[in-house]
C-alpha positions in Angstrom: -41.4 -14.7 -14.6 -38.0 -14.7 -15.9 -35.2 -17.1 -15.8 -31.4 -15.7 -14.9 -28.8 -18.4 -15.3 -26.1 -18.0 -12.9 -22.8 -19.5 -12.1 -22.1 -19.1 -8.4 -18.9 -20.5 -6.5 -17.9 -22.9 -9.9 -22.0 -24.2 -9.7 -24.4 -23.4 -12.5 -27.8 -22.1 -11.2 -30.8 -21.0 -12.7 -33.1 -18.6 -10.5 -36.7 -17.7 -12.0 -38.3 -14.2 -10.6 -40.9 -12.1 -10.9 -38.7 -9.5 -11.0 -35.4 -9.7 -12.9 -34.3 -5.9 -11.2 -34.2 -7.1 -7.7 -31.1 -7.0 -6.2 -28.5 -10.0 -6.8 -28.1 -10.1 -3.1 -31.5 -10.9 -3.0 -31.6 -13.8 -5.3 -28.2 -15.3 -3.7 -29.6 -15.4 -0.2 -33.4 -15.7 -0.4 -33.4 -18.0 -4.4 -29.7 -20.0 -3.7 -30.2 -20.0 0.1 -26.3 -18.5 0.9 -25.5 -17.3 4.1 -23.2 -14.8 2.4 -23.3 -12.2 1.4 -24.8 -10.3 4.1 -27.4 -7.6 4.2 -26.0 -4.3 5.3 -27.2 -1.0 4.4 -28.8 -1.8 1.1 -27.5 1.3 -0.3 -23.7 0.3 -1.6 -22.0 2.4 1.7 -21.0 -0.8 4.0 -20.2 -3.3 2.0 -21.6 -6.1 3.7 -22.9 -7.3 0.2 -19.8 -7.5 -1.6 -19.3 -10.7 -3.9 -17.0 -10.7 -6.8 -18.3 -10.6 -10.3 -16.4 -11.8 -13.2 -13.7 -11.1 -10.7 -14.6 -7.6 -10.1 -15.5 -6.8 -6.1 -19.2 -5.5 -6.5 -21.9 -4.7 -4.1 -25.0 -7.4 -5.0 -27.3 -5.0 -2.7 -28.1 -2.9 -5.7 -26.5 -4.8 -8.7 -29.8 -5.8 -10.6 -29.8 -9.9 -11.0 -30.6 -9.4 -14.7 -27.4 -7.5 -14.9 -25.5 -10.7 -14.0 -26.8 -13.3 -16.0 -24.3 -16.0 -16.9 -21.4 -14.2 -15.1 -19.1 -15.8 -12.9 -20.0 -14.7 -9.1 -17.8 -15.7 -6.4 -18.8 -15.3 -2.5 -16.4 -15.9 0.3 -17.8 -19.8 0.3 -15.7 -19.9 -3.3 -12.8 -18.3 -2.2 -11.0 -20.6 -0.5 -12.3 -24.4 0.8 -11.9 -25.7 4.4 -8.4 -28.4 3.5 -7.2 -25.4 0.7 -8.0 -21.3 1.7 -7.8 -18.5 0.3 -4.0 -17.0 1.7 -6.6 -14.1 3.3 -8.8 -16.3 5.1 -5.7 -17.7 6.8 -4.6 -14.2 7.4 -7.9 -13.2 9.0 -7.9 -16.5 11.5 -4.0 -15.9 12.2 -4.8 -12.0 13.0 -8.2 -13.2 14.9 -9.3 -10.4 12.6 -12.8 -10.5 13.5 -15.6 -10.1 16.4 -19.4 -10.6 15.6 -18.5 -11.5 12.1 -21.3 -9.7 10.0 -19.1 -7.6 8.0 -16.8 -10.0 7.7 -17.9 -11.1 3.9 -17.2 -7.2 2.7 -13.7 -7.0 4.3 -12.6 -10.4 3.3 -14.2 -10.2 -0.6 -13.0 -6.3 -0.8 -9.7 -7.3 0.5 -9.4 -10.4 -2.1 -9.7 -8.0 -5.3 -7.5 -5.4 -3.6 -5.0 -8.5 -3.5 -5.2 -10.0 -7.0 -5.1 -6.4 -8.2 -2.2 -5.6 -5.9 -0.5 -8.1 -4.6 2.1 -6.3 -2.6 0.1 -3.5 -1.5 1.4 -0.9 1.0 -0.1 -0.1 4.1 -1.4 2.9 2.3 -2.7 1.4 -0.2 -4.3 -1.4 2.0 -6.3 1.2 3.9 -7.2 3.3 1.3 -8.7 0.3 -0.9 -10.6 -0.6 2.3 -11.7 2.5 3.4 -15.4 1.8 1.7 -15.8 -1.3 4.1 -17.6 -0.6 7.3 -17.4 -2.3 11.0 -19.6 -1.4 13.9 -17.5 -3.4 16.1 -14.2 -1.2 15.2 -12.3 -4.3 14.0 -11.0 -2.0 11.1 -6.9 -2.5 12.5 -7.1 -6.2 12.6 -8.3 -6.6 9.1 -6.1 -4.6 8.2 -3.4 -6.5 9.7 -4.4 -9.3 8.3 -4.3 -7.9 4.9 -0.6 -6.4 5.4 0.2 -9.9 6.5 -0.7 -11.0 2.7 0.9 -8.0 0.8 4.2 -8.0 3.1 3.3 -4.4 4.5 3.1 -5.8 7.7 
């Protein structure tokens, strides 16, 4: 058994496994009990996963929890709160930017870095910086509306 200290959404955790490679998706849903982020493809291609590390977008599907340890992880819960969000997360509800919702975390946690790192990204630059993000409902052009909205490309 080991013990990974974790600081998730501003809230120190500590998660014992038996395993300290398993998967940091893993230890945020089935350890912390998070409904985000989601599992997609488990292999890094959907992005379902995605959660910010230290501020860097990163796919917890195959990041190794032991990999993490006392880094700063941020889910789409710490993004933004109900009375302040996140300038995307008003984007997304103003574009109605989304249909079942599952893929919603990866779009909405990709498109948050792309932002910080960018912050008045082109259309171009919106799609291409989203183009790893997948959506079986094909709600691709809405989020990336809603993106363009933030930036100005719009």
């Amino acid at each position: 058994m080991k013990t990974v200290k974790l600081h998730v959404d501003g809230k120190a955790h500590q998660v014992t496994v038996d395993d300290p490679e398993m998967p940091l998706l893993y230890a945020l849903r089935d350890e912390l009990e998070l409904d985000n982020p989601r599992f997609g493809c488990g292999l890094a291609q959907c992005g379902a996963c995605t959660v910010h590390v230290d501020g860097r977008a990163t796919r917890s599907c195959v990041t190794p929890l032991s990999a993490v340890g006392g880094m700063k992880v941020t889910t789409i819960a710490g993004l933004g709160s109900p009375g302040k969000p996140h300038p995307l997360q008003t984007a997304f509800i103003e574009e109605q930017a989304s249909q079942c919702g599952y893929c919603l975390n990866g779009w909405m946690m990709t498109a948050a870095a792309l932002v910080r790192d960018n912050p008045k990204a082109t259309l171009q630059e919106i799609k291409d910086g989203l183009s790893g993000v997948k959506c079986r409902c094909g709600s691709h052009m809405s989020f990336i509306r809603a993106v363009a909205r933030v930036t100005g490309a719009a």
